[in-house]
FIKOLZA-1660 file (N, C-alpha, C; in steps of 0.1 Angstrom, whole numbers, plus 5000, padded with zeros to 4 digits):
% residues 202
   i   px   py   pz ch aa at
   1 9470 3921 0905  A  X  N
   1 9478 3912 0897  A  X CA
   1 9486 3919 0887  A  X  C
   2 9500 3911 0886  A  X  N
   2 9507 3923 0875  A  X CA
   2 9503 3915 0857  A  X  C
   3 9505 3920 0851  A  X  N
   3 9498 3918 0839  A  X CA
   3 9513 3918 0829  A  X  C
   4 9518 3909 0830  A  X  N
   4 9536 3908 0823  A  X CA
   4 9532 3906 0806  A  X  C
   5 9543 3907 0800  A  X  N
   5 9537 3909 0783  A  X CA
   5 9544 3894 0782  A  X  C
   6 9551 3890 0785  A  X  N
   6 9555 3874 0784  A  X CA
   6 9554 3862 0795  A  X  C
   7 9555 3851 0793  A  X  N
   7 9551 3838 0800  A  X CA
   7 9560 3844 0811  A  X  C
   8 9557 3836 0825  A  X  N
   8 9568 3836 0834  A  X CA
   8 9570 3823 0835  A  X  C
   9 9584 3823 0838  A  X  N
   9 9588 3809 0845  A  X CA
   9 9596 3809 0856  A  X  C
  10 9594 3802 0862  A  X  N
  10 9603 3800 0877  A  X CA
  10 9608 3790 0880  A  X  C
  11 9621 3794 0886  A  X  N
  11 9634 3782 0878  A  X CA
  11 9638 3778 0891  A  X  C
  12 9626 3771 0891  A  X  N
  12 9625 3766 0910  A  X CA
  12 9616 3755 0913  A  X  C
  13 9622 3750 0922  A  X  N
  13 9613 3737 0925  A  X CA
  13 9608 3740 0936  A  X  C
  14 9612 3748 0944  A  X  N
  14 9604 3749 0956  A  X CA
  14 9590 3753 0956  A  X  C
  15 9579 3743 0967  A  X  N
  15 9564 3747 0968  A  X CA
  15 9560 3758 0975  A  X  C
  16 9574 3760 0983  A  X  N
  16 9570 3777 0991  A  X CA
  16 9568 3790 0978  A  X  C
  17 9581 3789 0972  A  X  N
  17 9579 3800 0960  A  X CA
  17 9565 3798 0952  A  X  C
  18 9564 3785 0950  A  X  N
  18 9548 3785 0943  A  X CA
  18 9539 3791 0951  A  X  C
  19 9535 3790 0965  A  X  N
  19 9526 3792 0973  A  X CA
  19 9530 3804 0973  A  X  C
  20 9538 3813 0972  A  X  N
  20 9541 3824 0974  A  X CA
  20 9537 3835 0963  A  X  C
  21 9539 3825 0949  A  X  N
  21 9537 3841 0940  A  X CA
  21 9526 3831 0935  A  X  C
  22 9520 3828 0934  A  X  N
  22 9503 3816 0936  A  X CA
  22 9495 3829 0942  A  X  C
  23 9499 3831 0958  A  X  N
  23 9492 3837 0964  A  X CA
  23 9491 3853 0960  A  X  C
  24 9501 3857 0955  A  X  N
  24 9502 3872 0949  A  X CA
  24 9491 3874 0934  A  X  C
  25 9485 3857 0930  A  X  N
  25 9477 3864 0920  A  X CA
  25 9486 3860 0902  A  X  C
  26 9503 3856 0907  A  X  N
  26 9502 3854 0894  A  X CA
  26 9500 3841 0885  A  X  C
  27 9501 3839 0878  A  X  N
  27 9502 3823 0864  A  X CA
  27 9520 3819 0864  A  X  C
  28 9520 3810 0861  A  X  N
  28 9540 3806 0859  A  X CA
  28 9540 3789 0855  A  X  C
  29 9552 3788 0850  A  X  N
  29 9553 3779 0846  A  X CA
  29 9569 3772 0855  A  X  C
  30 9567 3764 0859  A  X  N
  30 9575 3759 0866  A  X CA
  30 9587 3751 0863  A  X  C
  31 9601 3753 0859  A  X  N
  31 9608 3750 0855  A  X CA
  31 9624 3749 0863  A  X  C
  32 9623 3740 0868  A  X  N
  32 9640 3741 0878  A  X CA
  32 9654 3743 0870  A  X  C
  33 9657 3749 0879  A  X  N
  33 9674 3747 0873  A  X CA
  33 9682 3742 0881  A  X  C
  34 9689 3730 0873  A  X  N
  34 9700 3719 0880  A  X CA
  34 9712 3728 0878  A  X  C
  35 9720 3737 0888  A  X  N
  35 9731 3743 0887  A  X CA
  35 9738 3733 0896  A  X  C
  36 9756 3734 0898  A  X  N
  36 9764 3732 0907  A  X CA
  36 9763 3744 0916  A  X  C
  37 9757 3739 0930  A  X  N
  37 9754 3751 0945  A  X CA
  37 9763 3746 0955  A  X  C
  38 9781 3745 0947  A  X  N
  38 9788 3743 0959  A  X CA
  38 9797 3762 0961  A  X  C
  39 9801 3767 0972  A  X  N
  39 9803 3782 0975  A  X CA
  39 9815 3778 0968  A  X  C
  40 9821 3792 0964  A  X  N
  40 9834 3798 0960  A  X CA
  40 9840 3796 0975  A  X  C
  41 9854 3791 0970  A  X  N
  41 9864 3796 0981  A  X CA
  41 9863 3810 0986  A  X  C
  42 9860 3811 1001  A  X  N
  42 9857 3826 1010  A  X CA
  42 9846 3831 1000  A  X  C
  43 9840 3825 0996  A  X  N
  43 9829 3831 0994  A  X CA
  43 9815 3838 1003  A  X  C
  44 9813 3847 1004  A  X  N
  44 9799 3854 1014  A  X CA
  44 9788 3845 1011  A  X  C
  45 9779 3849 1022  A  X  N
  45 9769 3841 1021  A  X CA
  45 9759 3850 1011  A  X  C
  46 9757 3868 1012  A  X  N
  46 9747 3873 1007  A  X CA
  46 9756 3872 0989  A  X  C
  47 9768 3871 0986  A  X  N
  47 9776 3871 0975  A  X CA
  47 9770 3854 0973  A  X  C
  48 9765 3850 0979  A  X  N
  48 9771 3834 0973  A  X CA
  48 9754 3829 0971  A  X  C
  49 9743 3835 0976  A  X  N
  49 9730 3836 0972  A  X CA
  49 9725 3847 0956  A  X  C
  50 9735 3854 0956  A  X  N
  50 9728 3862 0947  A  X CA
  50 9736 3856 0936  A  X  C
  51 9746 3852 0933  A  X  N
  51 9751 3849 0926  A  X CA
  51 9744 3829 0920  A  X  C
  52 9740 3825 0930  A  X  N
  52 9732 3814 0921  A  X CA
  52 9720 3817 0920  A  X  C
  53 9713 3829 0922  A  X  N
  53 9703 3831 0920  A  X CA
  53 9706 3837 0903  A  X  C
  54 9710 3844 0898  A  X  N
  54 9718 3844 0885  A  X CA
  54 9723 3834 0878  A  X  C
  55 9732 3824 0881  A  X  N
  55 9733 3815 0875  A  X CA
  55 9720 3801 0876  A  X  C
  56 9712 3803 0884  A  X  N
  56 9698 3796 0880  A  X CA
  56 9688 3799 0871  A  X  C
  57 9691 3814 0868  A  X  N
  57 9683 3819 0855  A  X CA
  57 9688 3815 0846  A  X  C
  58 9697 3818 0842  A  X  N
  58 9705 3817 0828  A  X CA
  58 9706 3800 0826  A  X  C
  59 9706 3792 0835  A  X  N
  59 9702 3776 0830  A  X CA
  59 9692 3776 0830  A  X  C
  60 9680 3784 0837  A  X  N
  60 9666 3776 0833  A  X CA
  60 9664 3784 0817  A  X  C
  61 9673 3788 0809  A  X  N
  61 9672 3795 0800  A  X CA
  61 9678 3787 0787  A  X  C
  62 9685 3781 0795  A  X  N
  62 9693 3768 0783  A  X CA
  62 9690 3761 0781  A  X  C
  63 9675 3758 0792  A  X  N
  63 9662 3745 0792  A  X CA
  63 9661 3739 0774  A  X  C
  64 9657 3731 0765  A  X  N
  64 9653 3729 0760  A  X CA
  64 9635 3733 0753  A  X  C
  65 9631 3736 0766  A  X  N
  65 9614 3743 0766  A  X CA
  65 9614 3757 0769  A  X  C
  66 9628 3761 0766  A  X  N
  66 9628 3776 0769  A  X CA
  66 9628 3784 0755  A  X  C
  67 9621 3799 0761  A  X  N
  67 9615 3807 0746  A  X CA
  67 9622 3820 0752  A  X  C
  68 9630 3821 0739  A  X  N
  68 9636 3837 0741  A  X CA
  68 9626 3850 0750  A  X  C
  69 9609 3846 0747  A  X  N
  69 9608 3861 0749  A  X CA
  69 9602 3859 0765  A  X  C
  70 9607 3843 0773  A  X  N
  70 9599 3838 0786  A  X CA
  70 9611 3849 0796  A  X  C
  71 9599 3855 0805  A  X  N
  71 9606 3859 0818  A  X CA
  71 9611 3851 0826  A  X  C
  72 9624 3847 0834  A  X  N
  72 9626 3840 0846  A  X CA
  72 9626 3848 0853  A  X  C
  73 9621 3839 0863  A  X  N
  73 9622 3844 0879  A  X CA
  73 9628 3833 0888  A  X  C
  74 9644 3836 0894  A  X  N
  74 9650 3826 0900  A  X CA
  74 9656 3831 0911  A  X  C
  75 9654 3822 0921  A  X  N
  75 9661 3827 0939  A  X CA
  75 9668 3817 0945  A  X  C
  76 9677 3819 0952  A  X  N
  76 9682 3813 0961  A  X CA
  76 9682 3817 0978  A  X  C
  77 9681 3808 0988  A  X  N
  77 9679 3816 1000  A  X CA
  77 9690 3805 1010  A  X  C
  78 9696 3813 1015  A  X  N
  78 9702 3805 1030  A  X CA
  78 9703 3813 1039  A  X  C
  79 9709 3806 1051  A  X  N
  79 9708 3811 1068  A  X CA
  79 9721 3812 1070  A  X  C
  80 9727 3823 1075  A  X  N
  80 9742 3825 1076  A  X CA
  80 9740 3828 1094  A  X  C
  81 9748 3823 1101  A  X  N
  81 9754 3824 1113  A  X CA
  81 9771 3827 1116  A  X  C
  82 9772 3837 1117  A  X  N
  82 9786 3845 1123  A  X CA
  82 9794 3836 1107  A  X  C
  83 9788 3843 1099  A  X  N
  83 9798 3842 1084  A  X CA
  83 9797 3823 1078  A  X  C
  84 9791 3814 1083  A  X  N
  84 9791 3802 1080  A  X CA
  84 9775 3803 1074  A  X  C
  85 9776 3794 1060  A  X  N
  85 9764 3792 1056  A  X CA
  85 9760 3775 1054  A  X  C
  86 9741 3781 1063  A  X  N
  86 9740 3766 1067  A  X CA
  86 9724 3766 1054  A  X  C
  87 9726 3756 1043  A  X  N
  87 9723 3754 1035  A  X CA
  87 9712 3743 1038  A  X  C
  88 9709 3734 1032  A  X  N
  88 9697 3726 1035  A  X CA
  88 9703 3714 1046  A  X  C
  89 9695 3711 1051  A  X  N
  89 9706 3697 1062  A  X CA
  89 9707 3686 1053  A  X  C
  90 9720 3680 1055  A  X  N
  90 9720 3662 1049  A  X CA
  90 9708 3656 1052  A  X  C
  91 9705 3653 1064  A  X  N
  91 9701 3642 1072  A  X CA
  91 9694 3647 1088  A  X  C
  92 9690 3643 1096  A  X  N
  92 9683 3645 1106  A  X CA
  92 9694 3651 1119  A  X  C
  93 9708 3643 1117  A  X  N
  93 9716 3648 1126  A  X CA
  93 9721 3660 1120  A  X  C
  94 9727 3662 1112  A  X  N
  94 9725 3680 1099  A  X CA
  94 9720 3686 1104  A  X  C
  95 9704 3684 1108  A  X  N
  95 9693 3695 1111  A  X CA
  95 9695 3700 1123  A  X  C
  96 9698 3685 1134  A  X  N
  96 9702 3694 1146  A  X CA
  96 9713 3701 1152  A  X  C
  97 9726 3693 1143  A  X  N
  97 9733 3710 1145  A  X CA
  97 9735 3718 1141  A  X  C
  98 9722 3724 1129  A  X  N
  98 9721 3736 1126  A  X CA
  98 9716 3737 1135  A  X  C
  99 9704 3735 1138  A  X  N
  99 9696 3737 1152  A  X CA
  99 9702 3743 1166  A  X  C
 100 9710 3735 1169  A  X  N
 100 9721 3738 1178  A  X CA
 100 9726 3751 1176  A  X  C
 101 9732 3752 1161  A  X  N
 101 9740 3770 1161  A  X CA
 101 9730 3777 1163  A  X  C
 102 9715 3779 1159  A  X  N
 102 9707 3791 1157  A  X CA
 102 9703 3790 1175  A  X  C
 103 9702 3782 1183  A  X  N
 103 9695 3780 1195  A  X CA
 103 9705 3797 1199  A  X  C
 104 9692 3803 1205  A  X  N
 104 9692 3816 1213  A  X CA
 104 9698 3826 1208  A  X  C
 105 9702 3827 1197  A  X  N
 105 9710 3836 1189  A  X CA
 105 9706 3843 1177  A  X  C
 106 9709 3851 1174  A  X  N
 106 9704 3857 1157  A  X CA
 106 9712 3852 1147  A  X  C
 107 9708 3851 1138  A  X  N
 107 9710 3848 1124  A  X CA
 107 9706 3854 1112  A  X  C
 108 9708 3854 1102  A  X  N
 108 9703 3863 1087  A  X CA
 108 9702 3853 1083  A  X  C
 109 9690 3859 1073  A  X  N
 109 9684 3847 1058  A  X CA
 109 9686 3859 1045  A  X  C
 110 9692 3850 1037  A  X  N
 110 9694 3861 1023  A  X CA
 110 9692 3849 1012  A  X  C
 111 9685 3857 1005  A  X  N
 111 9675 3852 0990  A  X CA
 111 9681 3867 0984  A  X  C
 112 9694 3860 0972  A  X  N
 112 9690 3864 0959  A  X CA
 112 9680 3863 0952  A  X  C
 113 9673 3871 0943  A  X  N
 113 9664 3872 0934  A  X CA
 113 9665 3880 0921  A  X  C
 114 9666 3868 0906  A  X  N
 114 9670 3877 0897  A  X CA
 114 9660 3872 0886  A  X  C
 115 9655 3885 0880  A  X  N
 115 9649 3882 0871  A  X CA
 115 9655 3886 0855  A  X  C
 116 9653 3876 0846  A  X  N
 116 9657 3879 0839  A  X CA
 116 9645 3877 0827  A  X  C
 117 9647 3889 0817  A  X  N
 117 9641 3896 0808  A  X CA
 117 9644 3898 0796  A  X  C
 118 9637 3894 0781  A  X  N
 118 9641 3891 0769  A  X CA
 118 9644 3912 0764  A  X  C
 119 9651 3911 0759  A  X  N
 119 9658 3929 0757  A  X CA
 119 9662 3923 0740  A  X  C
 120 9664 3936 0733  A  X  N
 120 9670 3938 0719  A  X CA
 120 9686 3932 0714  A  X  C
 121 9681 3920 0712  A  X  N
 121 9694 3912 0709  A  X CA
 121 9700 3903 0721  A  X  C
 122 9694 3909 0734  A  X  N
 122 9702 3902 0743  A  X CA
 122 9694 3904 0755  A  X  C
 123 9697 3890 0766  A  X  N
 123 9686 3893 0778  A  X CA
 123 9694 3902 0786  A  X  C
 124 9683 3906 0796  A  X  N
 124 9688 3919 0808  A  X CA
 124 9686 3905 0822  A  X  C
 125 9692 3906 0830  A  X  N
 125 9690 3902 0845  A  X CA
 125 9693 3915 0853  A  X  C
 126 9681 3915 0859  A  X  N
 126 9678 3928 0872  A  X CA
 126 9678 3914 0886  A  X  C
 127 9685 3920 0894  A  X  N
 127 9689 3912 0908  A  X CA
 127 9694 3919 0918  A  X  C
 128 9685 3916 0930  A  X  N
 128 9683 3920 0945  A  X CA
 128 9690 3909 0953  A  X  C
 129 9691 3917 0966  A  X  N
 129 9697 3908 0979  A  X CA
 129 9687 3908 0990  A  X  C
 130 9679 3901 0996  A  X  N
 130 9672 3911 1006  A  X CA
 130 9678 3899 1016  A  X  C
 131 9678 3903 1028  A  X  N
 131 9686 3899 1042  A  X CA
 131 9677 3903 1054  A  X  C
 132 9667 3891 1062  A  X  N
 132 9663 3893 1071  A  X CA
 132 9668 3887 1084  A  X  C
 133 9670 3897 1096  A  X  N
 133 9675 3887 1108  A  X CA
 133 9665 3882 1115  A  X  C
 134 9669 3873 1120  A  X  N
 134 9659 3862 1128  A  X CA
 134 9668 3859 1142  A  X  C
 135 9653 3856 1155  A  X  N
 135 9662 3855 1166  A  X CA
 135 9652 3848 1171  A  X  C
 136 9664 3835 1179  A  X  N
 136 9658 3823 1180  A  X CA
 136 9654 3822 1196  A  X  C
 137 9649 3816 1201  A  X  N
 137 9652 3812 1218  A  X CA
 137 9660 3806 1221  A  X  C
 138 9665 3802 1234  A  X  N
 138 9670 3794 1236  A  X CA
 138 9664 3777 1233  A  X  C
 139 9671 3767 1226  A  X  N
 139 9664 3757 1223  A  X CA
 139 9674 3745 1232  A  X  C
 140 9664 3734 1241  A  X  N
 140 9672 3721 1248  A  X CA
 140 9670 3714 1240  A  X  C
 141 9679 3704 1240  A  X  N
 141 9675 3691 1235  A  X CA
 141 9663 3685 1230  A  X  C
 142 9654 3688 1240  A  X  N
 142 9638 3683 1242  A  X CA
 142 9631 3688 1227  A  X  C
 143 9633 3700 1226  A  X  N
 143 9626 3712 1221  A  X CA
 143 9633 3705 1208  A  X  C
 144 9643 3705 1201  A  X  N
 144 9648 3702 1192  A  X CA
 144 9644 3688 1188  A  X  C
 145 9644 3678 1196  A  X  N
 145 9640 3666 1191  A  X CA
 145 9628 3664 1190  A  X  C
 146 9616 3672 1194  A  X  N
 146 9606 3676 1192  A  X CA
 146 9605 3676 1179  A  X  C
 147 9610 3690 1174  A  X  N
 147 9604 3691 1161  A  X CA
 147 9611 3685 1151  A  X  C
 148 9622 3676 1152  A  X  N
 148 9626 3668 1145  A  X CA
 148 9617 3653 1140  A  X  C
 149 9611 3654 1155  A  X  N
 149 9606 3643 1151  A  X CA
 149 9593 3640 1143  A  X  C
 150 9589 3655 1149  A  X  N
 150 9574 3662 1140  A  X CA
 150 9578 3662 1124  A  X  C
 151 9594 3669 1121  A  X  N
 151 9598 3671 1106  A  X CA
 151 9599 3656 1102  A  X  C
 152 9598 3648 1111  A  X  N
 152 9606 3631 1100  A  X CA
 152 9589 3628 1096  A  X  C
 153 9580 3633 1100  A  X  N
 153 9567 3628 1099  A  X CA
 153 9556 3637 1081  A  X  C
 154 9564 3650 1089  A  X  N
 154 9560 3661 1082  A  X CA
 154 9568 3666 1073  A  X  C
 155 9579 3660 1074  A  X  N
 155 9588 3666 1063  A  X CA
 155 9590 3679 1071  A  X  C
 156 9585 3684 1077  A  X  N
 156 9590 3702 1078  A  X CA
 156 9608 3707 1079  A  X  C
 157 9614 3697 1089  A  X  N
 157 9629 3704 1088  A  X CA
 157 9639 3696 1073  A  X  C
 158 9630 3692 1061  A  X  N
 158 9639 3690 1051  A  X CA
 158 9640 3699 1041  A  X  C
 159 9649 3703 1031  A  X  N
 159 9647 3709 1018  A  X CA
 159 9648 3722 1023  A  X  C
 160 9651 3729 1038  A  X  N
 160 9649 3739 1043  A  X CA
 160 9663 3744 1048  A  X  C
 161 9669 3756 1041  A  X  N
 161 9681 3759 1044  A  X CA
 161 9681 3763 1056  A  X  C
 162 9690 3761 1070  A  X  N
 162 9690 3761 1083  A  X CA
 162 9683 3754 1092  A  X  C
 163 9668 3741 1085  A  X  N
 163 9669 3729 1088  A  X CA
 163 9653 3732 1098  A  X  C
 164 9647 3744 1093  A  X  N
 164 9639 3751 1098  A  X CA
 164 9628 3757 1086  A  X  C
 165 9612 3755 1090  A  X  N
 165 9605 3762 1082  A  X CA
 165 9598 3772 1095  A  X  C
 166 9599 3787 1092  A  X  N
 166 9591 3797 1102  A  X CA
 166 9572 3795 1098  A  X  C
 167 9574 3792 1086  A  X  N
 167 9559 3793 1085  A  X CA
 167 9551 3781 1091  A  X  C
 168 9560 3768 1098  A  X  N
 168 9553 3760 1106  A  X CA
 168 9557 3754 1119  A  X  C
 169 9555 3744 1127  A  X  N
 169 9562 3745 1141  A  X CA
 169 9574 3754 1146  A  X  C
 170 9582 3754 1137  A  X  N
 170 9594 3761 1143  A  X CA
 170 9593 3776 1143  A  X  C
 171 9579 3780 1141  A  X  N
 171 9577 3797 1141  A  X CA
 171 9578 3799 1157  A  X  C
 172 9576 3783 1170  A  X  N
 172 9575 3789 1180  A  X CA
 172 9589 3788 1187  A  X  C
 173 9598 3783 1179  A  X  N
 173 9614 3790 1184  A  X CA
 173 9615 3806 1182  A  X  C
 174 9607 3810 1172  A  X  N
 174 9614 3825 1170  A  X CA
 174 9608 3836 1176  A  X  C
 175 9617 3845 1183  A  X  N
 175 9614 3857 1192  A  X CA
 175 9614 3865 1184  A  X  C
 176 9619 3868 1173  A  X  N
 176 9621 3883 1169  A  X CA
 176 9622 3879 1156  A  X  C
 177 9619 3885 1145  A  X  N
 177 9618 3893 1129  A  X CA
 177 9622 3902 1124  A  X  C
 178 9633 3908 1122  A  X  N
 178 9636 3922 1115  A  X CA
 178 9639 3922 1104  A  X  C
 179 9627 3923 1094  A  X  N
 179 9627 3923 1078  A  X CA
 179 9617 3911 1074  A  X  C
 180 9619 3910 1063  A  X  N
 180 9607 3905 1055  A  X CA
 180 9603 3891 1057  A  X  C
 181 9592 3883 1066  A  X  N
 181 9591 3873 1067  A  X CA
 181 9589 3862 1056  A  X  C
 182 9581 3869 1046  A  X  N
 182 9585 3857 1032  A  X CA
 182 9594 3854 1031  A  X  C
 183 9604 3863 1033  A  X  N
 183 9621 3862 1028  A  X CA
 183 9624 3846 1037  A  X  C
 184 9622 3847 1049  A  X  N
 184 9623 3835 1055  A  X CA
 184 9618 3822 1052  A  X  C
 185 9608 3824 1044  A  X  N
 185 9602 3816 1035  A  X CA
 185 9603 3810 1025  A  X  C
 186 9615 3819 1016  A  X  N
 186 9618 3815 1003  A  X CA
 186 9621 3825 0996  A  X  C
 187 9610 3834 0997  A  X  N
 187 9614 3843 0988  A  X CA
 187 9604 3856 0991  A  X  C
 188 9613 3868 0993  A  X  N
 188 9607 3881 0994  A  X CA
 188 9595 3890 0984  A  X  C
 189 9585 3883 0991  A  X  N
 189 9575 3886 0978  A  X CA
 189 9572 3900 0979  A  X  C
 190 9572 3909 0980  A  X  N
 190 9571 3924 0982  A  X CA
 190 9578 3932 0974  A  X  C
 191 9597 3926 0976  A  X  N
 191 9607 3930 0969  A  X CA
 191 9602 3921 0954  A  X  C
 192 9601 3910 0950  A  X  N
 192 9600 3906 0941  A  X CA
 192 9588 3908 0930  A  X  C
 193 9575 3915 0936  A  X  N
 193 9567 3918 0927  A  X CA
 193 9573 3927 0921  A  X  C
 194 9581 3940 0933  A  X  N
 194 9586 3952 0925  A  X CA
 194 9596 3950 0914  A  X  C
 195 9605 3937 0918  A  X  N
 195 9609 3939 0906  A  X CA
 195 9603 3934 0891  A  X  C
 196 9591 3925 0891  A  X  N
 196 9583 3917 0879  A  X CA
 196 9576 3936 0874  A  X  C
 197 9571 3938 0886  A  X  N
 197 9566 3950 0883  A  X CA
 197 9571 3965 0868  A  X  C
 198 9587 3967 0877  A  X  N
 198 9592 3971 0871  A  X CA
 198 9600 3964 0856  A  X  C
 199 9600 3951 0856  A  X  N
 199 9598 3947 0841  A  X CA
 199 9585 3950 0833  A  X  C
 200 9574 3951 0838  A  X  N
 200 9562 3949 0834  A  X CA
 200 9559 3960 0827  A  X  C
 201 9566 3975 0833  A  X  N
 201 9565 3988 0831  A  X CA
 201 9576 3996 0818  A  X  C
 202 9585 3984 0818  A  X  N
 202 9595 3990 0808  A  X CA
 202 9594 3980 0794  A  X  C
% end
């Protein structure tokens, strides 16, 4: 467990991130941040994740229940295919033509992650990119309306940027992993202790 000299908060609604740094052992206090998450003109996808992962700290900071000396910890994550970023789906037809683009192909997931930290007069934000590829099968129709229909029951293909969660049915579309599977999850918990870590130490 890391042992931080101030509160953490996490400026996030998601139950994956909970479950995720839950499971690492730490305490946090749960606090969202309502930003505007539409892209810059030609904006990147790994540019356009880290950058509201930054601007989600600094509003969960403007909170009203926020304390100068509270750590944030704030991420953003999406699925980029050949330079297009496919973000949470609208609706059930959304889901399936993300579905559609990832069918048998690779793709990257990138989660900004920035933490920001109370400093002498002024806060510091330390912020990573981490970028895993993922490689899907080929998926028919069948297979797709499948887990769609499993997600309308289960919720699983909503609130899920690329309209997919790996950690449940849809782990049996994926053939291949290169890099960090929390990251597909939500959030790179490995890279992310290191950096609470290295707040913890300075």
């Amino acid at each position: 467990m890391i042992a931080l000299s101030s509160p953490l908060v996490l400026a996030s609604g998601s139950p994956r991130r909970r479950e995720l740094l839950s499971s690492a052992g730490l305490r946090f206090d749960v606090r969202p941040a309502d930003i505007d998450e539409t892209p810059l003109s030609e904006e990147f996808p790994a540019a356009y994740v880290r950058r509201l992962s930054i601007e989600k700290a600094a509003a969960a900071m403007e909170s009203p229940l926020a304390d100068s000396a509270d750590i944030v910890l704030a991420a953003d994550t999406t699925v980029e295919v050949e330079g297009a970023i496919l973000e949470k789906p609208l609706d059930v037809d959304d889901a399936y033509r993300m579905l559609r683009m990832l069918s048998g192909r690779d793709h990257l997931v990138h989660t900004g992650v920035t933490v920001s930290v109370p400093s002498t007069g002024v806060r510091r934000a330390n912020s990573i990119l981490v970028t895993t590829r993922v490689t899907f099968a080929d998926l028919d129709a069948r297979a797709i309306d499948w887990y769609l229909a499993k997600g309308q029951t289960s919720n699983e293909w909503e609130d899920k940027a690329g309209g997919y969660g790996i950690q449940g049915a849809a782990a049996g579309f994926v053939e291949r992993v290169d890099g960090s599977v929390t990251n597909v999850i939500g959030l790179p918990l490995t890279e992310t202790l290191k950096l609470l870590r290295d707040v913890a130490s300075t």
